[in-house]
DSSP file (Angstrom, degrees, kcal/mol; ACC not computed):
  #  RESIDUE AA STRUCTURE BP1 BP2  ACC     N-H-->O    O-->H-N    N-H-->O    O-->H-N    TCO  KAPPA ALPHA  PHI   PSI    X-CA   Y-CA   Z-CA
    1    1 A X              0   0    0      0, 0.0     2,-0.3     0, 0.0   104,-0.1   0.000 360.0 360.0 360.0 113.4    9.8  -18.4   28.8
    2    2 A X        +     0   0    0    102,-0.1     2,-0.3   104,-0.1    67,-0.1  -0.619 360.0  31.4 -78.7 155.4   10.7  -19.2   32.4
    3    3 A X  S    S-     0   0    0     -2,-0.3   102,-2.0    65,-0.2     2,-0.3  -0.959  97.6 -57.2 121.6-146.8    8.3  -19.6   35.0
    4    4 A X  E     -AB  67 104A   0     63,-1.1    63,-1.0    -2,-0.3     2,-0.3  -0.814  25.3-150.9-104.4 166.6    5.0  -20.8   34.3
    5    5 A X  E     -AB  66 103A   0     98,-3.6    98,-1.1    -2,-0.3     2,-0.5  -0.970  11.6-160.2-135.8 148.0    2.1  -20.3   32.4
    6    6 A X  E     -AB  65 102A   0     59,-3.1    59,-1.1    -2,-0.3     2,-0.3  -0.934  19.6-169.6-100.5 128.6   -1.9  -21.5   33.7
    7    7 A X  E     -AB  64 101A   0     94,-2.6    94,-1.9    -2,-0.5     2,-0.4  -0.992   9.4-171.6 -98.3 146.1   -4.8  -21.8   30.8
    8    8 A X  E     +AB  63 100A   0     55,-3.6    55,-0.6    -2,-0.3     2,-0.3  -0.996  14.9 147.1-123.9 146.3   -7.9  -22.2   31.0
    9    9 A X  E     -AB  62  99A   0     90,-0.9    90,-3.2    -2,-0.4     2,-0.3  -0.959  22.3-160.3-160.9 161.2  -10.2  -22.8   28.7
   10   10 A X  E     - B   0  98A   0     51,-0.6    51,-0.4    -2,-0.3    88,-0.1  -0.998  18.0-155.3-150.3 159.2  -13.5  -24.5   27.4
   11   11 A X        +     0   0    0     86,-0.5    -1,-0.1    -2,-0.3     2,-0.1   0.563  62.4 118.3 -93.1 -22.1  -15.3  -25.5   24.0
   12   12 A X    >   -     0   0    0     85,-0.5     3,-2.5     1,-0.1     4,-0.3  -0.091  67.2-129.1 -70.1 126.7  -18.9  -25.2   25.6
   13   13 A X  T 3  S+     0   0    0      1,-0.3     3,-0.4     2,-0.1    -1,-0.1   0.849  99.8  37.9 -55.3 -32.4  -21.2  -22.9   24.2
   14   14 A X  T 3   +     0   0    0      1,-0.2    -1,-0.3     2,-0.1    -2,-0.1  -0.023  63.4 113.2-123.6  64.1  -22.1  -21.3   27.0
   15   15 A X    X   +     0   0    0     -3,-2.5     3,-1.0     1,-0.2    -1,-0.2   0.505  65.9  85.2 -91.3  10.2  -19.2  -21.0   29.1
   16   16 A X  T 3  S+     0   0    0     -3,-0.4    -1,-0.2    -4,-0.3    27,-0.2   0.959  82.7  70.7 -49.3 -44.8  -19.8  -16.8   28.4
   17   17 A X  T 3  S+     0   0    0     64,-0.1    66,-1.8    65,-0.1    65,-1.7   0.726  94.2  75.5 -60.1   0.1  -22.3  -17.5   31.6
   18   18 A X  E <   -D   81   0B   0     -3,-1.0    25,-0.3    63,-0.2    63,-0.2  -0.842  68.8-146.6 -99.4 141.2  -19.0  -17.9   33.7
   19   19 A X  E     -D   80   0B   0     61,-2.1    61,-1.6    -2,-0.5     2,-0.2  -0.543  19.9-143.4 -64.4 156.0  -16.1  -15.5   35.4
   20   20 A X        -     0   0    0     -2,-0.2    21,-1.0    59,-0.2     2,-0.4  -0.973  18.4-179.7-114.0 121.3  -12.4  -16.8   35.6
   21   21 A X  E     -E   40   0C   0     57,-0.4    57,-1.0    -2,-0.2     2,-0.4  -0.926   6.2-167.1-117.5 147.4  -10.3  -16.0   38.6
   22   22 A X  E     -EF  39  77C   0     17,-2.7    17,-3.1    -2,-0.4     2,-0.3  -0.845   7.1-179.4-149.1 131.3   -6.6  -17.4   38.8
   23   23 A X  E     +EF  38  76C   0     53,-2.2    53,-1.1    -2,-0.4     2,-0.5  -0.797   3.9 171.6 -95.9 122.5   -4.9  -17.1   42.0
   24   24 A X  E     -E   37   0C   0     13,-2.1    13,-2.0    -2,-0.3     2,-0.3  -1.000  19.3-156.4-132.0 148.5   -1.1  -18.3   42.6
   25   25 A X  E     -E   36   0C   0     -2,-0.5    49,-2.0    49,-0.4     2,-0.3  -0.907  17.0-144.1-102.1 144.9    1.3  -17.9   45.6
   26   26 A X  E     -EG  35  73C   0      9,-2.4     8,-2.0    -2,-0.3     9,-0.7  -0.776  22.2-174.9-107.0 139.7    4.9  -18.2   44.6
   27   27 A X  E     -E   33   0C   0     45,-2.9    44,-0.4    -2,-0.3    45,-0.4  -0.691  10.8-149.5-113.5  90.0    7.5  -20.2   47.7
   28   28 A X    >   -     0   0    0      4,-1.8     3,-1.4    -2,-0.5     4,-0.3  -0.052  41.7 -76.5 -40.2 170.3   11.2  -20.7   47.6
   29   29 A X  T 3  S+     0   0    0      1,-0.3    -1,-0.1     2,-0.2    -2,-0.0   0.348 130.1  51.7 -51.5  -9.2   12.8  -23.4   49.1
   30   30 A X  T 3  S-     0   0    0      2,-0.1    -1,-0.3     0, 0.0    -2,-0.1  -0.462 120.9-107.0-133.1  43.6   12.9  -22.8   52.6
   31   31 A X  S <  S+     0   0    0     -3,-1.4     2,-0.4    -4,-0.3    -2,-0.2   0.610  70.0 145.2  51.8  45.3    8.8  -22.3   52.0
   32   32 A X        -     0   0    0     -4,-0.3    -4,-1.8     2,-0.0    -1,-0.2  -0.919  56.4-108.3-115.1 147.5    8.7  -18.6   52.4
   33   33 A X  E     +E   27   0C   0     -2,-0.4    -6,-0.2    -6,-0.3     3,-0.1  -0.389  36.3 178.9 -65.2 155.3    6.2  -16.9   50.2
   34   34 A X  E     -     0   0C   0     -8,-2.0     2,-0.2     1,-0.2    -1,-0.2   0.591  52.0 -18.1-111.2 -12.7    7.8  -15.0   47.5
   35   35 A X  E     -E   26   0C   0     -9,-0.7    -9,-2.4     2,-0.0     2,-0.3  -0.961  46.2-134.8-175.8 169.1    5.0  -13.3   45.3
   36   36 A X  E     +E   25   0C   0    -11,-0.2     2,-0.3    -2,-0.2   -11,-0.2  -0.935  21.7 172.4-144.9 124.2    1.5  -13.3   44.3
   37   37 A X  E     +E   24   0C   0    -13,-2.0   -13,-2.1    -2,-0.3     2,-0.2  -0.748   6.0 165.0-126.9 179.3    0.1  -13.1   40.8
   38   38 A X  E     -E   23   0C   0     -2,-0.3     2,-0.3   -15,-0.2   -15,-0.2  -0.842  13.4-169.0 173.6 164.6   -3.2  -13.5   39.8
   39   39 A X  E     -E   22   0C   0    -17,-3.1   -17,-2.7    -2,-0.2     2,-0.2  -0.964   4.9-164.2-142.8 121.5   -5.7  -12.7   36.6
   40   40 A X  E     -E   21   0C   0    -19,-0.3    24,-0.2    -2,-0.3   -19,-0.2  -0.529  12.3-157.5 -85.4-167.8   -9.4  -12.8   36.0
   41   41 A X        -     0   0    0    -21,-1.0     2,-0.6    -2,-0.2    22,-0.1  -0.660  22.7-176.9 167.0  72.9  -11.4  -12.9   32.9
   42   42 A X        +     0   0    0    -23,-0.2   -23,-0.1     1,-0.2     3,-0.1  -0.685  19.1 177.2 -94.0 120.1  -14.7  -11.6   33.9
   43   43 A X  S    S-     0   0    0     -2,-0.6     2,-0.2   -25,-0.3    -1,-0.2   0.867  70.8  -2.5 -77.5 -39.1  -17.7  -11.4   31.3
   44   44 A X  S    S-     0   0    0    -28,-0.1    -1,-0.2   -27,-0.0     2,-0.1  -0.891  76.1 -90.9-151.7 158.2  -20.4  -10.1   33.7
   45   45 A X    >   -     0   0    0     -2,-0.2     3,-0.9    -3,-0.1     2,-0.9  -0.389  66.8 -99.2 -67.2 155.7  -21.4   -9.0   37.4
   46   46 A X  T 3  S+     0   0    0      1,-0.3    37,-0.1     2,-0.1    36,-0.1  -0.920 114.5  28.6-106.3 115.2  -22.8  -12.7   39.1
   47   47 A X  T 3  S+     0   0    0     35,-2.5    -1,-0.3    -2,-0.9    36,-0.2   0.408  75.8 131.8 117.7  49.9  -26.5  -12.6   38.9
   48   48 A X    <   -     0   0    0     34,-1.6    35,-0.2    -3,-0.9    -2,-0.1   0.866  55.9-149.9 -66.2 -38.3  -26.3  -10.4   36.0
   49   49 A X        -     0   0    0     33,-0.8     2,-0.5     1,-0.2    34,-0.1   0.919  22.3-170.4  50.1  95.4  -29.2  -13.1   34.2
   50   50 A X        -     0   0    0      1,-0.0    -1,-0.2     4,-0.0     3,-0.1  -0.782  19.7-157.0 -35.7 126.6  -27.7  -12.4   30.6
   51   51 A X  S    S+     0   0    0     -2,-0.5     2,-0.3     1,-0.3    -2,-0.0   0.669  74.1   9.2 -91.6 -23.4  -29.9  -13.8   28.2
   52   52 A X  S    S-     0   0    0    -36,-0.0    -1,-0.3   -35,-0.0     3,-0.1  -0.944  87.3 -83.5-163.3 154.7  -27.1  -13.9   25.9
   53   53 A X        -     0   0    0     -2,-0.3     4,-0.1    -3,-0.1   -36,-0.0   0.020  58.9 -90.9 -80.9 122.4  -23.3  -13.4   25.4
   54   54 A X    >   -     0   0    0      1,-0.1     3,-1.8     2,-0.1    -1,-0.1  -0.024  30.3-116.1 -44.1 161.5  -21.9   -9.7   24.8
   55   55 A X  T 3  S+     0   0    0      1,-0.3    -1,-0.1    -3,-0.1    -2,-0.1   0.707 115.3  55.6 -79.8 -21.5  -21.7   -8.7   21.9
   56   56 A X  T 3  S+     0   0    0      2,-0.1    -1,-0.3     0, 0.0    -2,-0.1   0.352  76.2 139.3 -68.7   1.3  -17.8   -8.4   22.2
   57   57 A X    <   -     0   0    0     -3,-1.8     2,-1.0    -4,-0.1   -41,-0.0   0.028  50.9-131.1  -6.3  96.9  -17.7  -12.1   23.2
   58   58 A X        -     0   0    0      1,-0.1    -1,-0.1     2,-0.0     3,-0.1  -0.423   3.5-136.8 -69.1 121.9  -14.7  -13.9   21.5
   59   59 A X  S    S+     0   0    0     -2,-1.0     2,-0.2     1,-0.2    -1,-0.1   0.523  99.3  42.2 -61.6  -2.4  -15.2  -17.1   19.9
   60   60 A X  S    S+     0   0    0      2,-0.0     2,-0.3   -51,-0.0    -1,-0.2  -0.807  78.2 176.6-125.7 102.1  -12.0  -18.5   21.3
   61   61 A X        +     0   0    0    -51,-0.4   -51,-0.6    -2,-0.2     2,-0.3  -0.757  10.5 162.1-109.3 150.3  -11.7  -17.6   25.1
   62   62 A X  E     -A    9   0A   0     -2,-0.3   -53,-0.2   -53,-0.1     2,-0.1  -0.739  30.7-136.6-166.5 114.1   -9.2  -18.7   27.3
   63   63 A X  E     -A    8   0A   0    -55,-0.6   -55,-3.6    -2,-0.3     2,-0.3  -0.473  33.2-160.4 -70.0 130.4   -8.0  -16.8   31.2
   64   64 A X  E     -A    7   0A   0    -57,-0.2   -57,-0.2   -24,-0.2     2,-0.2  -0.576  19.3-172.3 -79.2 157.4   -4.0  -16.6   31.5
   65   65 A X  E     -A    6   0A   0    -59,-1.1   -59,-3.1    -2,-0.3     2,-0.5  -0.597  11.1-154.4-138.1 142.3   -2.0  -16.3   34.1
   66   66 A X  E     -A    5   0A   0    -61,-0.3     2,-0.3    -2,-0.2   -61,-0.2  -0.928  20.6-175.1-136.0  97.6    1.9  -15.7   33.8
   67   67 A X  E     -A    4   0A   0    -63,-1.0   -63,-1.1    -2,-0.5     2,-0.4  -0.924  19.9-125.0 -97.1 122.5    3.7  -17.0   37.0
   68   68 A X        -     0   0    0     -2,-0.3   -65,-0.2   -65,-0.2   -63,-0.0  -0.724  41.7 -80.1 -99.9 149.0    7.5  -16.6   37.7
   69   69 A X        +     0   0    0     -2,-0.4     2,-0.2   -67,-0.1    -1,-0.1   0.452  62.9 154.6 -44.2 152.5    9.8  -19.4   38.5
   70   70 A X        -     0   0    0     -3,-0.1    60,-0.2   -67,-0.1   -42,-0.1  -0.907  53.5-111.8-178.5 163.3    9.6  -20.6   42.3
   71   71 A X  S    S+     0   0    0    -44,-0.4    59,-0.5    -2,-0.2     2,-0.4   0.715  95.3   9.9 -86.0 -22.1   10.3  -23.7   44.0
   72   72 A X  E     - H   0 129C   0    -45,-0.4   -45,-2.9    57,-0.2     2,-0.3  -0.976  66.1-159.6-148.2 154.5    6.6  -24.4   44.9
   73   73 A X  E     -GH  26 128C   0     55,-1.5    55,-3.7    -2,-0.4     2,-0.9  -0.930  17.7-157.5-148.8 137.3    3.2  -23.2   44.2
   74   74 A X  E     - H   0 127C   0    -49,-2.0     2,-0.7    -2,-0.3   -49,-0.4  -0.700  24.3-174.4-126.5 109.2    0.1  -23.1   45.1
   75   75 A X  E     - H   0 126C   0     51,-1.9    51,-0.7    -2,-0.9     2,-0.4  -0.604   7.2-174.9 -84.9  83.8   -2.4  -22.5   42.6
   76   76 A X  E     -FH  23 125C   0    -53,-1.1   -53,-2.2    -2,-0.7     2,-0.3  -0.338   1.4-171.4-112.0 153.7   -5.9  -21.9   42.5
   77   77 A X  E     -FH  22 124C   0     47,-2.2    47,-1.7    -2,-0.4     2,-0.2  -0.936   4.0-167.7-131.4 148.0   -8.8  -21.4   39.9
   78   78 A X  E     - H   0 123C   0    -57,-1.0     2,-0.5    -2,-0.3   -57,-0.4  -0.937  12.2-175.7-142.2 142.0  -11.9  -20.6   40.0
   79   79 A X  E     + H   0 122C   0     43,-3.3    43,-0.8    -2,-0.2     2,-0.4  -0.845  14.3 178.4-126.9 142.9  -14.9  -20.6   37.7
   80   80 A X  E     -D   19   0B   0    -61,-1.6   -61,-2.1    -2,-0.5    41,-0.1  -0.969  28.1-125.6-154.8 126.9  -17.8  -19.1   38.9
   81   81 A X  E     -D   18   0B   0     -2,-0.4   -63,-0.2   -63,-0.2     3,-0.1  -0.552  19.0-176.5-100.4 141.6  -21.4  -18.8   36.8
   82   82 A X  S    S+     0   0    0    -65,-1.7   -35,-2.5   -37,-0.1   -34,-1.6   0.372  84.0  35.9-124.5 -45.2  -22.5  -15.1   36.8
   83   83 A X  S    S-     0   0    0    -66,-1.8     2,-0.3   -36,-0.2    -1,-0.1  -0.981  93.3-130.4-136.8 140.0  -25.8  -16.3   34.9
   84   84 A X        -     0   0    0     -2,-0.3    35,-0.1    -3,-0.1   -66,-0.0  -0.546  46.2 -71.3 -94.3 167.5  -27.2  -19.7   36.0
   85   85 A X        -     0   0    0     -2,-0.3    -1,-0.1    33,-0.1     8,-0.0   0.270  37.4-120.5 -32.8 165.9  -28.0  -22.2   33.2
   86   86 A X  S    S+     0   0    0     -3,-0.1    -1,-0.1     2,-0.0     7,-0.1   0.938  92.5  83.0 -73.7 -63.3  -31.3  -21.6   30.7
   87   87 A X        -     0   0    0      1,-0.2     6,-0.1     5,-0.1     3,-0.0   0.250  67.4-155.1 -48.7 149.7  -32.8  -25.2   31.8
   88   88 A X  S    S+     0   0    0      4,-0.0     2,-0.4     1,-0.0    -1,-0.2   0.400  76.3  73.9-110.8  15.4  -34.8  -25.3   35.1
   89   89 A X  S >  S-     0   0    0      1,-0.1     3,-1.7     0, 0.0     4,-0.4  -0.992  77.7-140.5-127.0 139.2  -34.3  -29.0   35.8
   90   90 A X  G >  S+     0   0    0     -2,-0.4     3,-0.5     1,-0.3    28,-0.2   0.677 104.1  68.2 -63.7 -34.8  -30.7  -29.8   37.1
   91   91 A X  G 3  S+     0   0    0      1,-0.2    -1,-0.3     3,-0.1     3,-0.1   0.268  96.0  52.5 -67.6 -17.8  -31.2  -33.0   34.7
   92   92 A X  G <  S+     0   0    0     -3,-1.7     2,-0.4     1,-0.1    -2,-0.2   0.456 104.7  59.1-125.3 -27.1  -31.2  -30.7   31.5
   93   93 A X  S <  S+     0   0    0     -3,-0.5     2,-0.4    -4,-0.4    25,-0.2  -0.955  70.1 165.8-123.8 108.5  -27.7  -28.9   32.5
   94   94 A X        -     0   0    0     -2,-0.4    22,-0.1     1,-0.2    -3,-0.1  -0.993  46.9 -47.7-128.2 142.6  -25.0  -31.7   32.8
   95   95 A X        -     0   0    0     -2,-0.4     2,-0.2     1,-0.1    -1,-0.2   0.598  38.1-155.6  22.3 123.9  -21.2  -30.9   32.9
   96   96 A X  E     - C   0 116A   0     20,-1.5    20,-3.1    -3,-0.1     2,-0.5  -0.876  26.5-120.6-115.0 154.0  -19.6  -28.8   30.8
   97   97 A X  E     - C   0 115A   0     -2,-0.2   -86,-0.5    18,-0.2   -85,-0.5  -0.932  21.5-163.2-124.6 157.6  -15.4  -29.7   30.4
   98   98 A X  E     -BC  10 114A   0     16,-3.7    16,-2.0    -2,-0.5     2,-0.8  -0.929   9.4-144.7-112.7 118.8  -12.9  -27.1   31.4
   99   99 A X  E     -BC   9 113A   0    -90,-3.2   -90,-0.9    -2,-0.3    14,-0.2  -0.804  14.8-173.3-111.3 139.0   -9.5  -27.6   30.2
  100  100 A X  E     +BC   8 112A   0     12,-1.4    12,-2.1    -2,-0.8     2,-0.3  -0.661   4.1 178.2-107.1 162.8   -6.7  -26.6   32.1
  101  101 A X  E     -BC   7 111A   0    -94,-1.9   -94,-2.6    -2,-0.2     2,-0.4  -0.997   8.8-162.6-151.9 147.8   -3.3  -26.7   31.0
  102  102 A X  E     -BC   6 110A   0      8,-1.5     7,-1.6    -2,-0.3     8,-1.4  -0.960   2.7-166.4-131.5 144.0    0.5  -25.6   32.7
  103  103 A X  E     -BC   5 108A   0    -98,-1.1   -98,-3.6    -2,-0.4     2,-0.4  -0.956   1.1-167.2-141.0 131.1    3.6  -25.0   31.0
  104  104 A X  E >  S-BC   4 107A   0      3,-3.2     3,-1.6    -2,-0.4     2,-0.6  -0.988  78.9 -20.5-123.5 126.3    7.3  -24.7   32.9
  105  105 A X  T 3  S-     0   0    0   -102,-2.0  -101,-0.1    -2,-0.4     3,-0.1   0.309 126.9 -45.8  68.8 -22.9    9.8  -23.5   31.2
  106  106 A X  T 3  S+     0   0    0     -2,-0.6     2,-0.8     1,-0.4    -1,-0.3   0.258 119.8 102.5 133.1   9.6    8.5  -24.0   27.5
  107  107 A X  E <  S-C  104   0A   0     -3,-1.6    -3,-3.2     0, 0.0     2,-0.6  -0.853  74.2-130.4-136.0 127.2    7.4  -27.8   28.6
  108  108 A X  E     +C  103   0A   0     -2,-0.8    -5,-0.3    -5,-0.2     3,-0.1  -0.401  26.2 179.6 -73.2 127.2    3.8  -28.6   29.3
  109  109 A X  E     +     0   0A   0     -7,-1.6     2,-0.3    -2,-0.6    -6,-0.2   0.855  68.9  21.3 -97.1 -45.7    3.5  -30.4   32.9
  110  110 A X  E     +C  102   0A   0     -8,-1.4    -8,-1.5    22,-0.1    -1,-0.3  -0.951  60.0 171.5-152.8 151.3    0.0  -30.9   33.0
  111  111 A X  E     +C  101   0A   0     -2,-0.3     2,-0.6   -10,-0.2   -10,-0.2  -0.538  25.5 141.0-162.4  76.8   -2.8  -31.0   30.4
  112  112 A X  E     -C  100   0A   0    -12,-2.1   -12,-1.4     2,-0.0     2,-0.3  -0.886  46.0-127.5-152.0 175.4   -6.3  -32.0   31.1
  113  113 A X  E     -C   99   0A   0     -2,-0.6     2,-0.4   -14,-0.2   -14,-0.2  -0.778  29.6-179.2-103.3 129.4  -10.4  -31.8   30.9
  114  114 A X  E     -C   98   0A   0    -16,-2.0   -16,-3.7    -2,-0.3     2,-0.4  -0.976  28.5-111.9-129.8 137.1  -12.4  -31.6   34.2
  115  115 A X  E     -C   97   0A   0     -2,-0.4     2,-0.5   -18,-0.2   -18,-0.2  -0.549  25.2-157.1 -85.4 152.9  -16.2  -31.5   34.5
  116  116 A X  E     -C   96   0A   0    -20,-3.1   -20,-1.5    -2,-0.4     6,-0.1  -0.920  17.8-128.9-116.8 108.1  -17.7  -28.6   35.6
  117  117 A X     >  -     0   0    0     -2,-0.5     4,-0.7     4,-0.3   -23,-0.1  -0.192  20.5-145.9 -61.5 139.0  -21.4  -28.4   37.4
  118  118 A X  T  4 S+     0   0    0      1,-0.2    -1,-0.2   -25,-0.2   -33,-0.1   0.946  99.9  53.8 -85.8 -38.5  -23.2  -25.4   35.1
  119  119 A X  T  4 S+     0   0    0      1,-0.2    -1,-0.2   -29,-0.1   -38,-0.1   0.836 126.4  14.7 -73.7 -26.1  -25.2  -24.4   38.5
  120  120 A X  T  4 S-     0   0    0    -40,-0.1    -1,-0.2     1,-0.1   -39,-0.2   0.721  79.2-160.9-112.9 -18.7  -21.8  -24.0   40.7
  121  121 A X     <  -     0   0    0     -4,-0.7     2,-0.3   -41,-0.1    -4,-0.3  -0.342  29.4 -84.5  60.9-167.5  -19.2  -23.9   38.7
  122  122 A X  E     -H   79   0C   0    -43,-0.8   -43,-3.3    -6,-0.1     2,-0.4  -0.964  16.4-149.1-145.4 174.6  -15.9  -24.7   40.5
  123  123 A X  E     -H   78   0C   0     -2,-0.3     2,-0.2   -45,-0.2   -45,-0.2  -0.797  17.9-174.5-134.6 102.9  -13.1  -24.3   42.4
  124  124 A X  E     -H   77   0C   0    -47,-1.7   -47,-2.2    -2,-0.4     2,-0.1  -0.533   7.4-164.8 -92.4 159.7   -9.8  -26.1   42.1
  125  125 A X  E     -H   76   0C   0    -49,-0.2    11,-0.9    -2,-0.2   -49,-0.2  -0.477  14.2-168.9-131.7  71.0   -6.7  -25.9   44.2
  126  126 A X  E     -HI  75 135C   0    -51,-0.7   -51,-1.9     9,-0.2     2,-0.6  -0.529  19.3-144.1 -65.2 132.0   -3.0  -27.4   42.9
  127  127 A X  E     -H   74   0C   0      7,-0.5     2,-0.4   -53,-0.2   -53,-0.2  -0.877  21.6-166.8 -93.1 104.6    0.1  -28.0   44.5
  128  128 A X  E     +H   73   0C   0    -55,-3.7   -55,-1.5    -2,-0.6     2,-0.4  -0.738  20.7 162.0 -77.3 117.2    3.5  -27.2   42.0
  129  129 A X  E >  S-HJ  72 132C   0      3,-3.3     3,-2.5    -2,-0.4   -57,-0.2  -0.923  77.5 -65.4-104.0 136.2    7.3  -28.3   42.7
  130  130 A X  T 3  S-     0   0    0    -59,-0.5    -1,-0.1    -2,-0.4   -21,-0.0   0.199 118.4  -6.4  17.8 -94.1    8.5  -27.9   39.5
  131  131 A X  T 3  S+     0   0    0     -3,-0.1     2,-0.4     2,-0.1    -1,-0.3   0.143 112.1  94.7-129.0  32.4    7.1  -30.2   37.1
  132  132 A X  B <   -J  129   0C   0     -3,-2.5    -3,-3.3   -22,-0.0     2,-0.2  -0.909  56.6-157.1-118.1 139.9    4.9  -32.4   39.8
  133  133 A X        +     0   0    0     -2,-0.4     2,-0.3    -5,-0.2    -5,-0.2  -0.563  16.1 171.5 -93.8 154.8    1.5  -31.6   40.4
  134  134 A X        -     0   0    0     -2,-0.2    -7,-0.5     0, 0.0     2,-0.3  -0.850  11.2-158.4-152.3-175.6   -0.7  -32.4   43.3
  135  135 A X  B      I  126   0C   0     -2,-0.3    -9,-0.2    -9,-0.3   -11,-0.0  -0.990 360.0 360.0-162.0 137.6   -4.0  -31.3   44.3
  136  136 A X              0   0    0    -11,-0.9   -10,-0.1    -2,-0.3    -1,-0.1   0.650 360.0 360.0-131.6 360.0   -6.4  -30.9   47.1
């Protein structure tokens, strides 16, 4: 495959209580946009208060997104809690890890676990040139 690919993904039992949005703008070289893709992976409306995961819930979940080749990108994900944690002390809810992972061409560029607050969730932003990463 050329291009890219985004995953995201988590082991945590209750990462059903989240949405996944992923946003990319595509550049060419002389930094003019070229495209826009994007994917979510929505379980629920946010403040839905699910008490517990639908019942079609997959036991392995993991938001795509399918990008096509470009000189730059900028890429952003966001996970973003729909139903807030069971515990009522902040103390009780600690991290959950997200991993994300990018593939260019058939060759993984970036592979790693970030913690994730269960009350806010997050929002990350990455900068692509080919197979360098950056972040703000």
């Amino acid at each position: 495959m050329d291009g890219y690919r985004v995953e995201v993904s988590s082991s945590f039992a209750e990462f059903w209580r989240y949405n996944v949005a992923l946003m990319c703008g595509c550049f060419d070289g002389a930094d003019t946009r070229t495209g826009f893709v994007a994917a979510e992976d929505a379980v629920a409306d946010v403040g839905s208060g699910l008490t517990a995961p639908p019942a079609d819930y997959p036991a392995a979940r993991k938001a795509v997104l399918d990008i096509p080749e470009a000189a730059r990108l900028v890429l952003c994900v966001y996970v973003v809690p729909h139903t807030l944690p069971a515990g009522n002390e902040v103390s009780e809810c600690g991290p959950f890890p997200l991993g994300l992972r990018i593939v260019h061409a058939g060759r993984e560029i970036l592979k790693e676990e970030r913690p994730i607050n269960q009350w806010s969730g997050t929002s990350i932003e990455l900068h692509v040139e080919g197979d360098r990463i950056g972040s703000r």
